[in-house]
Phi, psi and omega in degrees: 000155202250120126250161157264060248254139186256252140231205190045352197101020182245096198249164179220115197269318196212162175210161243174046206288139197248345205220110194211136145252087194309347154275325181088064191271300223267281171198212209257003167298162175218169197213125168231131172293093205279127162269150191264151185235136185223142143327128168330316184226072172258134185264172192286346164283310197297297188306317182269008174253327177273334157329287220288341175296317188289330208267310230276098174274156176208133169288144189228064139270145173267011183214168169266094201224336208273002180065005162282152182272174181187129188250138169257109196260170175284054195294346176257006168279347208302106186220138196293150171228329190201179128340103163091357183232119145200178234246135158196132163310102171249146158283104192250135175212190211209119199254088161245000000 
């Protein structure tokens, strides 16, 4: 089975891609749903600091040149699907 183990007992179970732009309007980015696996009563603030710790890169160029990926994950997507399980959006783009 495909995991991901983050901390606190917080794993990324599945992942799922929703978002591809097959012309290249924007850039070479994709969007994936990840789902999360949690302790029953781990709150939804701690599951989103930490995505964002593991997920968020960001290029600290001041022009778009260098060609690095960089993920933004959607921490206000943040959504329960079940018990002990949830849904979160991440982005990956390609900075040219």
């Amino acid at each position: 089975m495909f995991q991901i183990r983050l901390t606190n007992g917080i794993k990324v179970i599945k992942t799922r891609e929703v978002g591809y732009d097959p012309e290249g309007h924007f850039d070479d980015g994709r969007t994936f749903l990840l789902t999360i696996a949690a302790p029953a009563r781990t709150s939804p603030r701690l599951i989103k600091r930490v995505l964002r710790r593991e997920y968020n890169t960001y290029c600290q160029h001041e022009h778009d040149c260098c060609g690095r990926w960089y993920a933004t994950v959607y921490t206000a997507s943040l959504r329960r699907s079940k018990s002990g399980e949830w849904t979160v959006p991440v982005a990956y783009h390609c900075n040219v």
